[in-house]
N, C-alpha and C positions, 0 to 999 in steps of 0.2 A: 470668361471667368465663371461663367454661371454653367459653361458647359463642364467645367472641370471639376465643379461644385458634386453636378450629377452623376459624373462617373466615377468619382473618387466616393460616394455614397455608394452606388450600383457596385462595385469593387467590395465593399467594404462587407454588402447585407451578404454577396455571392458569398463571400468566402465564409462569412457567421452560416448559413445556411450548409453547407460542405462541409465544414468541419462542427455542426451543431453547437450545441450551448449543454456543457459537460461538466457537473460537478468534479474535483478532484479531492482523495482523501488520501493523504501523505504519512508514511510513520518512517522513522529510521533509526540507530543505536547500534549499540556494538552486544555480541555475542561473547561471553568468558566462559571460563570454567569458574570452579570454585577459590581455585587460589589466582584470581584473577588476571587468567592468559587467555589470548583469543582463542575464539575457534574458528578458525578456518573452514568453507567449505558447505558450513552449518547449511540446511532447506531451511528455506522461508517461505509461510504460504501466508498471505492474508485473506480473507476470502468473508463474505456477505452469509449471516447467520439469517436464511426467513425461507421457511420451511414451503411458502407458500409461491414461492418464486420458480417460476419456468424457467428462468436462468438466475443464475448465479454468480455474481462477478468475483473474480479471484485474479490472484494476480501471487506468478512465485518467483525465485532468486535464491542467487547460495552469500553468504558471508564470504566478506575476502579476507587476504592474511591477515589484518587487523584486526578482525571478528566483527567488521562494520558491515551493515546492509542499509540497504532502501523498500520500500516497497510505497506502490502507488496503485489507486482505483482510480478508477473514470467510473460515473453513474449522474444519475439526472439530477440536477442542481437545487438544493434545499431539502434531501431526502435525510431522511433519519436513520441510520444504518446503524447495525448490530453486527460487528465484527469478530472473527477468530483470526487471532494472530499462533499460526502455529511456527514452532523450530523443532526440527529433529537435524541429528546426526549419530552415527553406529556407535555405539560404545557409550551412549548418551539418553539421557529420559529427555522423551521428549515433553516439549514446555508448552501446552494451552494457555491463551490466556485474552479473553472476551473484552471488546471494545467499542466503547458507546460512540455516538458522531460526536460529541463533545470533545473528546479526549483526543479527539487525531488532530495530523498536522504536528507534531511533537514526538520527544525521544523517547523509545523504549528501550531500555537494556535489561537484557537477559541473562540469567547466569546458569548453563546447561548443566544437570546434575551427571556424575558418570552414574550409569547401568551397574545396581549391585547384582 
């Protein structure tokens, strides 16, 4: 028992060690236009605002036929992050729009302007 104890810990630290201890910052929502139809297709880039950073974590994706997306960070666990949520697609302003650590984890939807 007590050897099973040990190794199912020893198991346990390995695999925490291997795959580290990873904040994760989540957003997702649906892309429209203005008379509220998806946009398919749409870039999605979320990506770490600190000018002072040797990297930079970003992370991109397109909209599906729904105009729904995902996006996910991985970064070090209790950080304070300053994020840029961009979307672009052709025919379309692209949409900035800045994100504190607070705020994630939850929906954003977007509504892409057409390009006058």
């Amino acid at each position: 028992m007590k050897t099973t104890i040990y190794l199912l810990l020893f198991v346990g630290f390995s695999l925490l060690s291997i795959t580290g201890c990873e904040g994760i910052t989540w957003l997702s929502g649906t892309i429209t236009d203005p008379d509220n139809s998806p946009v398919k297709g749409a870039k999605v880039i979320l990506y770490e605002i600190n000018p002072d950073a040797a990297i930079k974590e970003s992370t991109e994706g397109l909209s599906n036929e729904k105009g729904e997306y995902e996006a996910m960070l991985t970064h070090a666990p209790g950080r304070d992050l300053n994020l840029n949520l961009s979307v672009s697609k052709k025919g379309y302003t692209t949409h900035n729009q800045k994100i504190k650590s607070g705020e994630t984890n939850k929906s954003f939807d977007i509504i892409l302007e057409p390009e006058k």
